[in-house]
Backbone as CSV, one residue per row, in Angstrom:
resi,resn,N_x,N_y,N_z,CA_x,CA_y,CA_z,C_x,C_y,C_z
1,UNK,26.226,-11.353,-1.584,27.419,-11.073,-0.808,27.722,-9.569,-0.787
2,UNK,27.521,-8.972,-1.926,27.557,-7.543,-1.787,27.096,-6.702,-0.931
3,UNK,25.570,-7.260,-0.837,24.606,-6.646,0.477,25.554,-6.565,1.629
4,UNK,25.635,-8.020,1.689,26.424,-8.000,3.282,27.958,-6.850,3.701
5,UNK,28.531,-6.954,2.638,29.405,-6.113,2.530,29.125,-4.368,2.357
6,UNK,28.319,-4.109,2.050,27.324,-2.697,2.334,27.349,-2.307,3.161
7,UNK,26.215,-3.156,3.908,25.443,-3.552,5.323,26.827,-3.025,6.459
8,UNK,27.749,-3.943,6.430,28.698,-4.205,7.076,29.675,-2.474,7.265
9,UNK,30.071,-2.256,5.941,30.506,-0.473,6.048,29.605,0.133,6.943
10,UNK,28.303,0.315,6.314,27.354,1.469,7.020,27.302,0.901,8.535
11,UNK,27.041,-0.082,8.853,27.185,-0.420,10.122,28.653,-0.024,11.208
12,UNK,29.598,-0.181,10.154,30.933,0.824,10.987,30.873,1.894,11.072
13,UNK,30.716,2.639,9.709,29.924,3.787,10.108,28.914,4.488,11.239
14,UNK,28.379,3.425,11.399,27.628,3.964,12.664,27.673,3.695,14.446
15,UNK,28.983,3.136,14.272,29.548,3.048,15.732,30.782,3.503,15.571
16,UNK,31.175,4.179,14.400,32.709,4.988,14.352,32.040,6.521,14.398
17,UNK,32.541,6.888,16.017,31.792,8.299,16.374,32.840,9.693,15.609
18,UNK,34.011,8.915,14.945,34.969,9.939,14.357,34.749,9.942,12.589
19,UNK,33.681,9.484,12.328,33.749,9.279,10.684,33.994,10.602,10.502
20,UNK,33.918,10.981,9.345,34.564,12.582,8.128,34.093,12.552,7.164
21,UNK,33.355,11.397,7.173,32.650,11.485,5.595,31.915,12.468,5.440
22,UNK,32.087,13.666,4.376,31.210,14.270,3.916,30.416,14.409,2.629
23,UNK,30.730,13.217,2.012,29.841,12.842,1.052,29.642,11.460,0.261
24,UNK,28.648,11.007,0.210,28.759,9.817,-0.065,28.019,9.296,-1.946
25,UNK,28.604,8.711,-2.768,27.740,8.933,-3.822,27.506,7.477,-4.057
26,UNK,25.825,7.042,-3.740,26.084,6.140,-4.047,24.766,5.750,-5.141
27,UNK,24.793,6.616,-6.283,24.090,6.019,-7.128,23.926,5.519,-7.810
28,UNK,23.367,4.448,-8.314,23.516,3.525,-9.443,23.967,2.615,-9.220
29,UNK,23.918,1.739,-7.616,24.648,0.750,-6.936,23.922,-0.390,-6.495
30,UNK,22.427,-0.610,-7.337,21.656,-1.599,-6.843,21.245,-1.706,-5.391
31,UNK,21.275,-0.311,-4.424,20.884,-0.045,-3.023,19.306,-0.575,-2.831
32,UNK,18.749,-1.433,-1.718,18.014,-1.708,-1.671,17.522,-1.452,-0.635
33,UNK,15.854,-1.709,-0.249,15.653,-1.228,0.681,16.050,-1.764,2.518
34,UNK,16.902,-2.821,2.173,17.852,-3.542,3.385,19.194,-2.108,3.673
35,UNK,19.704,-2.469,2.393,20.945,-1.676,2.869,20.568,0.014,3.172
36,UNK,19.455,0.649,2.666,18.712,1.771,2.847,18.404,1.971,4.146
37,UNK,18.109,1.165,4.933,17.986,1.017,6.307,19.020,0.830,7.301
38,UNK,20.415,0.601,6.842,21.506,0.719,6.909,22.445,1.925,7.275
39,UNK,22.035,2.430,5.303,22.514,3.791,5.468,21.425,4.844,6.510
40,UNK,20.219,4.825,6.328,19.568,5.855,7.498,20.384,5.577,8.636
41,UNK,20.350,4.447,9.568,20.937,3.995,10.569,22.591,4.990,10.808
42,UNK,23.103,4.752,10.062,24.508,5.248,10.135,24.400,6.847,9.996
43,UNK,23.663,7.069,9.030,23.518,8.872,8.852,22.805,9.184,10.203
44,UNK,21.621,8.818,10.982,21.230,8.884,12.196,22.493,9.252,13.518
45,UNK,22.842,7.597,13.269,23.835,7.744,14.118,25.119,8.670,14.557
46,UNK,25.570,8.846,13.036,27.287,9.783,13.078,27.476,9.928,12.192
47,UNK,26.002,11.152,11.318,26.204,11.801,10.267,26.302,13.158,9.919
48,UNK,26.485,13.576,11.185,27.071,15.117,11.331,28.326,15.405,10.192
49,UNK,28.611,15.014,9.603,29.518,15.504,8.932,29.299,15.325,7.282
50,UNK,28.426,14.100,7.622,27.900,14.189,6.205,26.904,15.480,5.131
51,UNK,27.647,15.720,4.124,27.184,17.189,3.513,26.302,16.971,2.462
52,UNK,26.344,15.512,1.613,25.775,14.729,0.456,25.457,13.545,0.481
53,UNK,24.512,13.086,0.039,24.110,11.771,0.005,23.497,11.759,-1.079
54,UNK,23.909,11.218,-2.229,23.587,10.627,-3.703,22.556,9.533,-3.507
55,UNK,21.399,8.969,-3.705,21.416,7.714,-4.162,20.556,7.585,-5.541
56,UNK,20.322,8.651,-6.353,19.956,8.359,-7.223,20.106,7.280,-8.305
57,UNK,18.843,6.453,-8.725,19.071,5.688,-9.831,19.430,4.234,-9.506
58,UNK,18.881,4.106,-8.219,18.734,2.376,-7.426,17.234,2.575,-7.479
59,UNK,16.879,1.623,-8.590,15.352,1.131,-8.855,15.142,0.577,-7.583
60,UNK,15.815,-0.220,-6.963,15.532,-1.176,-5.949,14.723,-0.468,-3.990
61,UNK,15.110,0.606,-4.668,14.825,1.293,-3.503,13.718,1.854,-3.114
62,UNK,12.810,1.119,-2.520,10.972,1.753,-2.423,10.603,2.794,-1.860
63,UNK,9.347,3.201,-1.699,8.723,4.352,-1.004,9.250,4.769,0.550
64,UNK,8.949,3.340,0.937,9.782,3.539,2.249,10.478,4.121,3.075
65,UNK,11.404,2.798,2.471,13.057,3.763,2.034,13.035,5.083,2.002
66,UNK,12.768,5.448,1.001,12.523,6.656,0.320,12.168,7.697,1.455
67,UNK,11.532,7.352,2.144,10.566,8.262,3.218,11.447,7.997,4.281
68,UNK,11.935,7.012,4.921,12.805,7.207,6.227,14.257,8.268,6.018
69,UNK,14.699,7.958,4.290,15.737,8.644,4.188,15.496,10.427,4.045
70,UNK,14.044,10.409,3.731,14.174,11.910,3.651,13.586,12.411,5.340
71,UNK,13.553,11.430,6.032,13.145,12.000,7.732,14.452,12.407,8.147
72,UNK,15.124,11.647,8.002,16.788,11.734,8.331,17.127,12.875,7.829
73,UNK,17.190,13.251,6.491,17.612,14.574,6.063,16.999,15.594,6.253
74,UNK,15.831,15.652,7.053,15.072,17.032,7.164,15.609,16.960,8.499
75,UNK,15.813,16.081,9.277,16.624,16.618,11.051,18.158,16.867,10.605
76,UNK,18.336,16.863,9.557,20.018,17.840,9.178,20.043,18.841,8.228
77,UNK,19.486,19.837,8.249,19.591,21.142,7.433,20.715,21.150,6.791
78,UNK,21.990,20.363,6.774,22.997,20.810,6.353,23.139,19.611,4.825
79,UNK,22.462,18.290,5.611,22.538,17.455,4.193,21.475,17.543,3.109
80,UNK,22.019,17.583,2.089,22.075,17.346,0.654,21.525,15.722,0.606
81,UNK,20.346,15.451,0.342,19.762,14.124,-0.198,19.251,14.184,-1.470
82,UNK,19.330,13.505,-2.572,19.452,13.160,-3.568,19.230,11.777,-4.166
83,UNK,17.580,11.523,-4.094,16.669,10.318,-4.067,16.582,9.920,-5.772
């Protein structure tokens, strides 16, 4: 149920074209590579404002993952990723 509830934020996140988030910490939160695909999605979408992205220390989170989230952060010079 948690997933879904993740899922569900980052997904507002990414059709709320006014978010402000500029940093998000989410490490040590059992992030997997579902909701990882999530968060790329939303940082893609309407993450111009985002300055940080934590996710250190979610075992759950594979190579993948790992690799789509750092594509995302190399097309934003401005974010801070933190795998």
């Amino acid at each position: 149920m948690l997933y879904f509830g993740r899922c569900a934020i980052f997904s507002a996140l990414c059709i709320n074209t006014d978010s402000r988030i500029a940093s998000w910490d989410l490490s040590d939160q059992g992030i997997d590579a579902k909701a990882a695909k999530a968060i790329a999605a939303s940082v893609a979408a309407n993450g111009a404002a985002l300055k940080a992205l934590d996710l250190r220390h979610n075992s759950t989170l594979d190579d993948k993952a790992k690799t789509a989230l750092r594509e995302i952060a190399e097309g934003r010079p401005g974010l801070k990723l933190r795998i």
